[in-house]
C-alpha positions, 0 to 999 in steps of 0.5 A, a space after each residue: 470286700 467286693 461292692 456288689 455290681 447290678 447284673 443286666 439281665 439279657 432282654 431288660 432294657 437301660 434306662 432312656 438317660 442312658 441311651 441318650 448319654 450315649 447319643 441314642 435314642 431307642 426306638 421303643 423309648 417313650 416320648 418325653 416332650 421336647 429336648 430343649 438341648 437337642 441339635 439345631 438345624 443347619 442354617 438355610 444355604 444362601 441363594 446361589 443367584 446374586 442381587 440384580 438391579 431393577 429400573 423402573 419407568 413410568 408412562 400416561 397409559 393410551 398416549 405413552 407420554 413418561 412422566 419425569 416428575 412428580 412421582 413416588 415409588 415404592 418396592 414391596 416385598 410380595 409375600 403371597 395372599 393374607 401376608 402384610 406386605 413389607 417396603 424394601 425400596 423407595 424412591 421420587 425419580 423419574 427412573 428408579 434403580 433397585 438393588 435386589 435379592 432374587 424373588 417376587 416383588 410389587 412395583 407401585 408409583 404414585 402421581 399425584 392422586 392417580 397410581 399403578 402397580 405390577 407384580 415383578 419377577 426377579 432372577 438374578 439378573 438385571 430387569 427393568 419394566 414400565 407402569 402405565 398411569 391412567 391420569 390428567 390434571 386440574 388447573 383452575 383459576 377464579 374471575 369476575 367478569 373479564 378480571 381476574 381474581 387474585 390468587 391469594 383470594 379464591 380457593 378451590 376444593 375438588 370431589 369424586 360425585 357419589 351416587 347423587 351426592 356431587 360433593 360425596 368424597 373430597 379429594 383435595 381442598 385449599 387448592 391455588 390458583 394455577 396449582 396442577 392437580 393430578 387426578 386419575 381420568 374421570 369427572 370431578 365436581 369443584 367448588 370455588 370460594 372467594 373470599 371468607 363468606 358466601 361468594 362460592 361457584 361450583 362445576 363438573 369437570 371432566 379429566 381426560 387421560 394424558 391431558 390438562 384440563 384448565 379451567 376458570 369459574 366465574 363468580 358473580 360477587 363484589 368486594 364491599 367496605 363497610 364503614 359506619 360514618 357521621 356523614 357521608 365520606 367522613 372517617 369511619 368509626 373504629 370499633 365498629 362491629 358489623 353483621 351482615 344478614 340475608 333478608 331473611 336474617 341469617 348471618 353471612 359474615 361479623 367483622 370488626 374494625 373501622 373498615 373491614 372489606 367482605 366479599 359477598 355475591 350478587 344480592 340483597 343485604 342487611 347491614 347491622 353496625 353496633 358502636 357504644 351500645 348503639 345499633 344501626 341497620 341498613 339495607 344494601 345491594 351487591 352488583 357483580 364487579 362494582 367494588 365500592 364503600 357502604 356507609 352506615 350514617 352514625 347521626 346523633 339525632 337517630 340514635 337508639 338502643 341496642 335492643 329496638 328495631 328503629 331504623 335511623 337513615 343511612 346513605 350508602 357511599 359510592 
């Protein structure tokens, strides 16, 4: 006996999955969302231009000095308005060389604190383009008077002045002795400080393009040795802690030791020296240039607590 076959009625229409066994898709299907197993498309065809390389130099801008050392490049892949930009080369010599695709690209050097950048072009073919670099430099050193001061003692921190304020950005601080700083033209505001306590100098300077600007604050100040003694040029003490005061009381620097060394500016001190529970005062002076020793006496007759004001005598050692 004969399975009885559906007929196909002339006009009716197959199933969707039947057109599609077949490879079509009728017109008047209805969508049924996307085919996860659908034709993919071709891959994109590569560029017909090969890889170029680019060089790149860079120059003081107004006087067209290059500049050879110093400098970090960075190649960024440009990819239009609101897209992260990404690095496709890096390089620290005086005249990169970058292998390429063709396309859009932005060059930017950095010297110092000063940079540039241009937008690139590239074809597939070699190219090279210069960037100009509006900068100058810093080198500062400190002195007192005629001499001076070491470079492992003064140190010197740089600003970008901000509005009324002088000290509004810091650029760079700990900076040395005969350090080149490079920094983009304008005017700077430096503060010097020698030593660890309040012996500070400050100036504008100005950096011109192209050019080193040298210059030497001069600080008025001293290096004391403090020294508390039984008499005057006997060893000192070890253990001592010492406070040196303003007139009006506030702090400029603690020290402990027999005989540590501060270096403060030009003024009128107060020197606190604690031992065994014993507390001396003395009044000094700092003059520009005179480095010299302050000794408290330690006399047994003077002694007093630490909680009185007494004031036992003192000699100040020359």
């Amino acid at each position: 006996m004969l399975a009885a076959m559906p007929l196909a009625l002339p006009g009716a229409l197959l199933p969707v999955a039947a057109f599609a066994q077949q490879g079509l898709v009728p017109s008047n299907s209805p969508r049924l969302g996307p085919s996860i197993s659908g034709p993919t498309l071709p891959p994109a065809l590569p560029s017909s231009e090969p890889d170029a390389q680019l060089t790149l130099t860079a120059i003081l801008s107004g006087v067209g000095t290059p500049l050879q050392d110093g400098l970090v490049w960075r190649i960024f892949d440009d990819r239009g308005e609101g897209a992260r930009p990404a690095i496709v080369g890096r390089s620290n010599e005086a005249e990169p060389h970058f292998t390429l695709p063709p396309g859009a690209y932005v060059a930017t050097v950095t010297y110092g604190f000063a940079s540039a950048s241009k937008r690139i072009v590239l074809g597939g073919q070699a190219a090279s383009d210069t960037l100009r670099v509006a900068a100058g430099a810093l080198r500062l050193s400190g002195a007192v008077g005629d001499t001076k001061i070491p470079p492992d003692q003064v140190t010197f921190s740089v600003f970008v002045p901000v509005g009324t304020n002088s000290e509004g950005r810091l650029v760079r601080s700990e900076i040395h002795t005969g350090e080149l700083l490079r920094l983009p033209e304008g005017t700077y505001h430096v503060v010097s400080t020698y030593g660890e306590s309040n012996a500070i100098q400050r100036a504008d300077l100005k950096v011109e393009n192209g050019k080193v600007t040298e210059a030497t604050l001069n600080h008025r100040a001293a290096t004391v040795t403090l020294k508390l003694v039984a008499a005057p040029g006997s060893e000192a003490f070890a253990g001592t802690a010492f406070s040196v005061l303003t007139p009006g009381g506030d702090t400029i620097r603690e020290a402990i030791g027999a005989f540590p060394q501060v270096t403060l500016a030009e003024g009128d001190y107060v020197l606190i020296a604690r031992h065994d529970g014993q507390v001396y005062t003395h009044e000094f002076k700092v003059e520009s240039g005179l480095d010299r020793d302050i000794e408290v006496l330690a006399r047994t007759d003077a002694k007093t607590d630490a909680k009185t004001d007494t004031k036992p005598e003192a000699t100040q050692g020359n």
